[in-house]
Jmol script that loads the backbone (N, CA, C; Angstrom):
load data "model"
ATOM      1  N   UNK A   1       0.853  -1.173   0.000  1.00  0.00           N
ATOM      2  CA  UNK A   1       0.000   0.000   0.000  1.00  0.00           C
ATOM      3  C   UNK A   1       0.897   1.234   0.000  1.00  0.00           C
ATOM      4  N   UNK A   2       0.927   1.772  -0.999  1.00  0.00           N
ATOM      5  CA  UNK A   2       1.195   3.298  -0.974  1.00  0.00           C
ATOM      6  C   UNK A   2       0.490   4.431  -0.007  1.00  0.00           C
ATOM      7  N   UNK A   3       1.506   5.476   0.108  1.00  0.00           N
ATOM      8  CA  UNK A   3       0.905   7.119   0.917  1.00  0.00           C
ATOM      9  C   UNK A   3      -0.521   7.362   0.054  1.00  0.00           C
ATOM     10  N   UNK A   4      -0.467   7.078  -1.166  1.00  0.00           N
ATOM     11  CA  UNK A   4      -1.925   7.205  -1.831  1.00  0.00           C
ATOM     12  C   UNK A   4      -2.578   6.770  -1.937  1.00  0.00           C
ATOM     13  N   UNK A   5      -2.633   5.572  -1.549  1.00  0.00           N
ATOM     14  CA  UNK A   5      -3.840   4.301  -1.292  1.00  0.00           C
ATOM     15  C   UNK A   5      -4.584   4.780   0.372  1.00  0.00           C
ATOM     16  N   UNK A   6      -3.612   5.266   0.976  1.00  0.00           N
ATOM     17  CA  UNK A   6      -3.764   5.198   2.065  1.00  0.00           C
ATOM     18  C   UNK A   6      -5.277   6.542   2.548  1.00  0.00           C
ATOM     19  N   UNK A   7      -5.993   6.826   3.248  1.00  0.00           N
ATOM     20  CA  UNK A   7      -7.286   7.296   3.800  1.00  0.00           C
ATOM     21  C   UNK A   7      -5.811   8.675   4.435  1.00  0.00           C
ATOM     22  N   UNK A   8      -6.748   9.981   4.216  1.00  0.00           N
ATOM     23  CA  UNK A   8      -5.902  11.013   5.115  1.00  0.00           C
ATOM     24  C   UNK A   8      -6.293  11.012   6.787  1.00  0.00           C
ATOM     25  N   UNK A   9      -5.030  11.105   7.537  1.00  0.00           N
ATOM     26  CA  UNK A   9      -5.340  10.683   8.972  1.00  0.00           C
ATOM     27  C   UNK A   9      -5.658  12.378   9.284  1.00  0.00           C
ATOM     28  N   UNK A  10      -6.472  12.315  10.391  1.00  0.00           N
ATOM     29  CA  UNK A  10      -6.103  13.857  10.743  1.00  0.00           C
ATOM     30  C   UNK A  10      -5.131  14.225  11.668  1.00  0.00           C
ATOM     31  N   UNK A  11      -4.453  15.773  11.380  1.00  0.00           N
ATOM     32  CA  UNK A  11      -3.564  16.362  12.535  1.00  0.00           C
ATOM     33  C   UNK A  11      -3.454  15.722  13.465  1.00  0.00           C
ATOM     34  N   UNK A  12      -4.755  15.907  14.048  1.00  0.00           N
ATOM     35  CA  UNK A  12      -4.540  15.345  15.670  1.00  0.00           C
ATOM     36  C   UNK A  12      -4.104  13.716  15.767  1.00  0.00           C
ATOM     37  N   UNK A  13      -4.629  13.057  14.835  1.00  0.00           N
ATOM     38  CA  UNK A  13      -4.603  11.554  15.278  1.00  0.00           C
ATOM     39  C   UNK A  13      -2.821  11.454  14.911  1.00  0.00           C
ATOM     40  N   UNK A  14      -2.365  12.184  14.226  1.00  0.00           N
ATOM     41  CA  UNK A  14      -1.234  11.643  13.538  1.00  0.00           C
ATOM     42  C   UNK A  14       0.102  11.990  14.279  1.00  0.00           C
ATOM     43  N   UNK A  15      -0.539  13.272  15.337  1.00  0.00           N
ATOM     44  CA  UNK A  15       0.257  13.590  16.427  1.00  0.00           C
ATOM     45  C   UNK A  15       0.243  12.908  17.320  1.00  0.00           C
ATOM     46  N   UNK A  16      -1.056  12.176  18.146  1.00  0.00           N
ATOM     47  CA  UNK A  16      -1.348  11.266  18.651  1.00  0.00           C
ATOM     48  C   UNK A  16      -0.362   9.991  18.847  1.00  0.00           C
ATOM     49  N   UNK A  17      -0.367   9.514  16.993  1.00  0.00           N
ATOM     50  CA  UNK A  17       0.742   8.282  16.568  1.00  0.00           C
ATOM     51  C   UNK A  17       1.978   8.805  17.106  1.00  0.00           C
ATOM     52  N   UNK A  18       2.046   9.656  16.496  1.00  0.00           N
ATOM     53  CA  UNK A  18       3.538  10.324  17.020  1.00  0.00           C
ATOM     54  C   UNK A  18       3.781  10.317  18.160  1.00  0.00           C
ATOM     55  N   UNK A  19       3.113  10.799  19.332  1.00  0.00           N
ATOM     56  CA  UNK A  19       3.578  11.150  20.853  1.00  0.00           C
ATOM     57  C   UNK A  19       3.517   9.839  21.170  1.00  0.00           C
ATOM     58  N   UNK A  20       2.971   8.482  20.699  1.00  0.00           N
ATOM     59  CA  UNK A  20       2.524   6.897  20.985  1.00  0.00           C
ATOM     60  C   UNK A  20       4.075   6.723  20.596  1.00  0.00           C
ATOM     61  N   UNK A  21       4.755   7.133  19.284  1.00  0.00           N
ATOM     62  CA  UNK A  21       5.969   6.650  19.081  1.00  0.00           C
ATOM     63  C   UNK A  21       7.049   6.834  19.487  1.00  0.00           C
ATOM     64  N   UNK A  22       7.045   7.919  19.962  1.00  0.00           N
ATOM     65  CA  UNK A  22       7.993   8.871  21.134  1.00  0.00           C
ATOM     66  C   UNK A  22       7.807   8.074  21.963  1.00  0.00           C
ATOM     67  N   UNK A  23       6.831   7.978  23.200  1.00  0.00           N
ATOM     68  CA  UNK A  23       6.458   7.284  23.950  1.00  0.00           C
ATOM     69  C   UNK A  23       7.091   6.094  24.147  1.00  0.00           C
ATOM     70  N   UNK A  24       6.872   4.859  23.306  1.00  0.00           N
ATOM     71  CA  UNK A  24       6.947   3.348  23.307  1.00  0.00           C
ATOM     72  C   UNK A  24       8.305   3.901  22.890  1.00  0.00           C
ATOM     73  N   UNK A  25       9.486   4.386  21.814  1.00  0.00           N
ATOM     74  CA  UNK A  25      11.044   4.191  21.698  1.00  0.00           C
ATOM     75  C   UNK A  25      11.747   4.682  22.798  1.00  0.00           C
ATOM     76  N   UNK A  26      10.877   5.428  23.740  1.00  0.00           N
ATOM     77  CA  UNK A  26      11.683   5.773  25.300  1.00  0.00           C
ATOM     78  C   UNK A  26      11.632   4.940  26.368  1.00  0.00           C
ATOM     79  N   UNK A  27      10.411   4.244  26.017  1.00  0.00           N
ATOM     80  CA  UNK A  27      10.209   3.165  27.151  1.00  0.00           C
ATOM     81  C   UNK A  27      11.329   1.891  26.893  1.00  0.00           C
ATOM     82  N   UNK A  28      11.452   1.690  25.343  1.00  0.00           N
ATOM     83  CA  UNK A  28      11.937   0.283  24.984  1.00  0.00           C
ATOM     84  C   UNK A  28      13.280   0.699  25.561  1.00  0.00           C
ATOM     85  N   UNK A  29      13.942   1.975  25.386  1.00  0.00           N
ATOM     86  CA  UNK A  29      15.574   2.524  25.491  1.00  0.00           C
ATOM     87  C   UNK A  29      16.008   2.662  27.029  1.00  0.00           C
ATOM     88  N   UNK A  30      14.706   2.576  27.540  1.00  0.00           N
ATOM     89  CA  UNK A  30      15.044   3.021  29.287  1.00  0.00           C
ATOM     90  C   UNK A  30      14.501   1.874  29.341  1.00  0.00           C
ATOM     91  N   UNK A  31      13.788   0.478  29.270  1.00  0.00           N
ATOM     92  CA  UNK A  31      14.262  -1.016  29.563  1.00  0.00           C
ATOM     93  C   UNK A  31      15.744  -1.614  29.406  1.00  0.00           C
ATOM     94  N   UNK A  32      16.296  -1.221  28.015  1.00  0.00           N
ATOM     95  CA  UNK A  32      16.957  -1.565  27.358  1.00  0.00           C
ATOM     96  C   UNK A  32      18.401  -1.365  28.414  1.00  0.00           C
ATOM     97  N   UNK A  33      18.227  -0.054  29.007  1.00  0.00           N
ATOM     98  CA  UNK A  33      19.369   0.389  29.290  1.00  0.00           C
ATOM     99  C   UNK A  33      19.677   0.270  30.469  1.00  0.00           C
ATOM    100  N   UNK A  34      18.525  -0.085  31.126  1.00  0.00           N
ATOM    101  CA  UNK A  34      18.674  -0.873  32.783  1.00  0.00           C
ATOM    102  C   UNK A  34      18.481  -2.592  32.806  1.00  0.00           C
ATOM    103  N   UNK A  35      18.640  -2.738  31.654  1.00  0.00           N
ATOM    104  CA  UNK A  35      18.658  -4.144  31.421  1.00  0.00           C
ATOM    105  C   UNK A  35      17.385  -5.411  31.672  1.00  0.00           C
ATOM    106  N   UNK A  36      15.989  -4.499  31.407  1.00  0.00           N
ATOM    107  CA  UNK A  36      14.939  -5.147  31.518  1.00  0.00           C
ATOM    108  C   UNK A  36      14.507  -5.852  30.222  1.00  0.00           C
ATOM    109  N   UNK A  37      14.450  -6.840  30.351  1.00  0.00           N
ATOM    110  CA  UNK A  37      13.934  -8.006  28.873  1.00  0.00           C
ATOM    111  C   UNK A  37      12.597  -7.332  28.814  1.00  0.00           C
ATOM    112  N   UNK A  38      12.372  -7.556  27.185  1.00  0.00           N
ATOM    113  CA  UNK A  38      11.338  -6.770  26.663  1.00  0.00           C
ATOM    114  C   UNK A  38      10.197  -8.056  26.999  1.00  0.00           C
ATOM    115  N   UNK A  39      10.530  -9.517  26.667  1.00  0.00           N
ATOM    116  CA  UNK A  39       9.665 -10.422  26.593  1.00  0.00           C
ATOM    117  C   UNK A  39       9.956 -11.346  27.784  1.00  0.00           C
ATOM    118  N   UNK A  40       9.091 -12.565  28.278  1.00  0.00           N
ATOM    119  CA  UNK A  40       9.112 -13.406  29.072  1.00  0.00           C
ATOM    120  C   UNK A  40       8.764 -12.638  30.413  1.00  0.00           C
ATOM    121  N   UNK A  41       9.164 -13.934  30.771  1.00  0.00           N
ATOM    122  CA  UNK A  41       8.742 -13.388  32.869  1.00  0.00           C
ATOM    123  C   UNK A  41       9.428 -12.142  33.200  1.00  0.00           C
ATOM    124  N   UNK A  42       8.531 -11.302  33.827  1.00  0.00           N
ATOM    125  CA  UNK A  42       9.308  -9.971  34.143  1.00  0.00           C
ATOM    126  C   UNK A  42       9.795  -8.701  33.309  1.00  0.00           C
ATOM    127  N   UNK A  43       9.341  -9.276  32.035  1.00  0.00           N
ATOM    128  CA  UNK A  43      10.113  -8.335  30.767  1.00  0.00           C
ATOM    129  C   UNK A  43       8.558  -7.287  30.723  1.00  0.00           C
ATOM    130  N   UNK A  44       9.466  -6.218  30.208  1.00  0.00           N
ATOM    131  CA  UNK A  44       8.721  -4.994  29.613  1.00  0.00           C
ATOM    132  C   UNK A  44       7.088  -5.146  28.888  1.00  0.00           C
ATOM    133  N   UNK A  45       7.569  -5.864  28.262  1.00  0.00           N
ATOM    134  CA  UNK A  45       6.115  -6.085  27.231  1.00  0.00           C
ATOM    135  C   UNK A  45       5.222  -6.767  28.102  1.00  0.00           C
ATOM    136  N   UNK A  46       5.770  -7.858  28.449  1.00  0.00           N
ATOM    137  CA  UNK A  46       4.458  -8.832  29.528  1.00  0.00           C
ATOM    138  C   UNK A  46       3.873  -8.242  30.575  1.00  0.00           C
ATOM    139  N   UNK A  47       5.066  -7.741  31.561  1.00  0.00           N
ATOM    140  CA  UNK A  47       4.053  -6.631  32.647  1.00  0.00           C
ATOM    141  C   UNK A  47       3.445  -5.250  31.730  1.00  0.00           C
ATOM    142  N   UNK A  48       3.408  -4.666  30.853  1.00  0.00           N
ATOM    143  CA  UNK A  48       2.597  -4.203  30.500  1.00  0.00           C
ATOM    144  C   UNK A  48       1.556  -4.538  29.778  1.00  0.00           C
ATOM    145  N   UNK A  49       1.140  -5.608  28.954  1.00  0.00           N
ATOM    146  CA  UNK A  49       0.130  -5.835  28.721  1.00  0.00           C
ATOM    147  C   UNK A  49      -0.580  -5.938  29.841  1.00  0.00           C
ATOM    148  N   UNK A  50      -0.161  -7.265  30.889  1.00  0.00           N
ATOM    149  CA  UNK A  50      -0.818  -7.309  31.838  1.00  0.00           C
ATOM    150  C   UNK A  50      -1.309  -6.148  32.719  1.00  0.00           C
ATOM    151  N   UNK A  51      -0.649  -5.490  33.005  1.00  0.00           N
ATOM    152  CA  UNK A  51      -1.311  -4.048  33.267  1.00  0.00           C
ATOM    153  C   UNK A  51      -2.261  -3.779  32.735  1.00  0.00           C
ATOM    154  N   UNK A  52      -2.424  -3.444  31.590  1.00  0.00           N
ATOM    155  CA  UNK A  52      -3.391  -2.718  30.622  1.00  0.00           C
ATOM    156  C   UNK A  52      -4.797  -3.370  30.606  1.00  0.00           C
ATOM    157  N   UNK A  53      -4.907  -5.071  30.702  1.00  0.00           N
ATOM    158  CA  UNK A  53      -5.356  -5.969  30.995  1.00  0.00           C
ATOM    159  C   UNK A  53      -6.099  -6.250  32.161  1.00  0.00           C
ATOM    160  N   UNK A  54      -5.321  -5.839  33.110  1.00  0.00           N
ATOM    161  CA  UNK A  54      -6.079  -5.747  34.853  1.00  0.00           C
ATOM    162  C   UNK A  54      -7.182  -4.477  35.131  1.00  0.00           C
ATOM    163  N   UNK A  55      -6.050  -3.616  34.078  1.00  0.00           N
ATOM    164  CA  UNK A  55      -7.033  -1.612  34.429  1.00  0.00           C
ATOM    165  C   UNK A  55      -8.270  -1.945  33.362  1.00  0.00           C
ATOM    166  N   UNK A  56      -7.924  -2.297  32.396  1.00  0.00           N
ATOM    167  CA  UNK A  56      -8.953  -2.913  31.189  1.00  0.00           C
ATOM    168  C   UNK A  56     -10.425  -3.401  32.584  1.00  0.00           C
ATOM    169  N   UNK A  57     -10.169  -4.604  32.680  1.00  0.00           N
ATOM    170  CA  UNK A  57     -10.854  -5.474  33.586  1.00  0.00           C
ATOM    171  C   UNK A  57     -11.439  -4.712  34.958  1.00  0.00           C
ATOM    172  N   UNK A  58     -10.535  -4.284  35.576  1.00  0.00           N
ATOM    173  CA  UNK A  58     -11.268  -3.402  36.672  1.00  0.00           C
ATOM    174  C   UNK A  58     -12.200  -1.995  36.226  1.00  0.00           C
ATOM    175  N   UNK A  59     -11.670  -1.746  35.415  1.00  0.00           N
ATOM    176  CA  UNK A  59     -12.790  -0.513  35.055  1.00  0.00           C
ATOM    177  C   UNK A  59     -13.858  -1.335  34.384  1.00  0.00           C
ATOM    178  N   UNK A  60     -14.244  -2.335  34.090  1.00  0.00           N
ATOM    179  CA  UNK A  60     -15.121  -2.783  33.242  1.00  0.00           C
ATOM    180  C   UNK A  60     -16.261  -3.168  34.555  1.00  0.00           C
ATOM    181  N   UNK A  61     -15.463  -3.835  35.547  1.00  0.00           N
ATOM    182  CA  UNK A  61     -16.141  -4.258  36.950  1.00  0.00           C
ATOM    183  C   UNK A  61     -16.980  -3.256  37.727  1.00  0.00           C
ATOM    184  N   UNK A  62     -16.144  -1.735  37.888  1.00  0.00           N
ATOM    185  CA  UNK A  62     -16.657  -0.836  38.300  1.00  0.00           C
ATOM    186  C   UNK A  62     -18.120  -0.077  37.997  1.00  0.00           C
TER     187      UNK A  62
END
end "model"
wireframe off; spacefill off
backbone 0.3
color backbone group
């Protein structure tokens, strides 16, 4: 898929992506650099899904 195939995003959403991408390459670089595994037991990615997952779930309860 080409930039021209593609639907125009708006401003905001695309800043949005952006501050999401900022975001997630600071998180991966400050795991990275205190030596937290991104995957498996204890790694970056797993406790955060799970996070997201629990707040997901408890606000749904509430």
């Amino acid at each position: 898929m080409t930039d021209l195939d593609r639907p125009a995003v708006p401003a905001s959403e695309a800043a949005d992506e952006a501050a999401m991408a900022d975001w997630a390459e600071r998180l991966v670089a400050q795991a990275r650099a205190e030596g937290v595994d991104l995957t498996g037991e204890g790694g970056l990615l797993t406790d955060l899904v799970r996070r997201v997952l629990q707040t997901g779930l408890e606000v749904e309860m509430t």
